[in-house]
C-alpha positions in Angstrom: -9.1 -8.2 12.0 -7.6 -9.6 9.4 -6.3 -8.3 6.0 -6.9 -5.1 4.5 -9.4 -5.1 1.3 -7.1 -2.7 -0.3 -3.8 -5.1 -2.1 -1.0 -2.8 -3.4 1.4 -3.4 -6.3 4.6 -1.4 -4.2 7.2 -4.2 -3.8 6.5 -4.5 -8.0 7.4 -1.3 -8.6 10.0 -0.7 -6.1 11.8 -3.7 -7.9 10.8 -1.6 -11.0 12.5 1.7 -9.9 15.8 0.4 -9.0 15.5 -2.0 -6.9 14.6 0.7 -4.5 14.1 -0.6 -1.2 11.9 -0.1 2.0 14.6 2.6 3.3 14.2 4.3 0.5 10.7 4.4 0.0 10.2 5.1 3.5 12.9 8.2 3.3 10.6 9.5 0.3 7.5 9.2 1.9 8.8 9.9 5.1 7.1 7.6 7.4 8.9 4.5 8.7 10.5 1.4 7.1 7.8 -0.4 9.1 4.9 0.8 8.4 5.8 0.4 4.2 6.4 -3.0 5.4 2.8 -3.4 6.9 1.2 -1.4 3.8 3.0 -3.7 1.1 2.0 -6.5 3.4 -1.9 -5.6 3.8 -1.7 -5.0 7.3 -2.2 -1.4 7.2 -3.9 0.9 5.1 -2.1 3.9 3.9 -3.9 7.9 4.7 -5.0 8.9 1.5 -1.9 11.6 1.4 0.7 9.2 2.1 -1.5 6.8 -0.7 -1.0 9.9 -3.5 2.8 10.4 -2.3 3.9 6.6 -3.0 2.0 7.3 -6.4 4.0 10.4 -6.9 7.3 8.8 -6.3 6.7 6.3 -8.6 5.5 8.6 -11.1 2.3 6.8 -11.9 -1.6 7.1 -10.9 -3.0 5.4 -7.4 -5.0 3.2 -9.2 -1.9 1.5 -10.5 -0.2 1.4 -7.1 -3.8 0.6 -4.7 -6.8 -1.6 -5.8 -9.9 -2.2 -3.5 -11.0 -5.1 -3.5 -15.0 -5.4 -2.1 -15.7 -8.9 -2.0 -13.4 -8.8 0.4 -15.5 -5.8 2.6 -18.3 -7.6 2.2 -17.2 -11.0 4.0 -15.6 -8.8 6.6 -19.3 -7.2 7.2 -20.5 -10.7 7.4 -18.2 -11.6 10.1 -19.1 -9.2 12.3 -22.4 -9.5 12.3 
């Protein structure tokens, strides 16, 4: 399917906070190291929850950790049609 239209700014400001790494953030969160691999990577989309707890760790709003991108929606709708 492809990439996700939603990029993330995580690896940023894990460097930011630290240096804190995937462990870590994953240990916060709690959800595995893999799967904040795949979310800084684009290959997964994060539940909304889990989206607001990443924010919350790094003390700042979701906006600033997520952004949607919809150009990138609307070529996946033109793909599968």
């Amino acid at each position: 399917m492809g990439k996700s239209s939603i990029s993330n700014n995580i690896r940023r400001l894990r460097f930011n906070a630290n240096e804190m790494t995937q462990q870590e953030l994953a240990d916060k969160t709690g959800v595995s190291r893999q799967t904040i691999v795949a979310i800084e990577k684009g290959n997964y989309s994060p539940s909304l929850e889990l989206a607001f707890r990443i924010a919350y760790i790094f003390q700042t709003s979701l906006s600033e950790v997520f952004m949607y991108d919809p150009d990138k929606d609307k070529l996946r709708n033109k793909k599968l049609k």
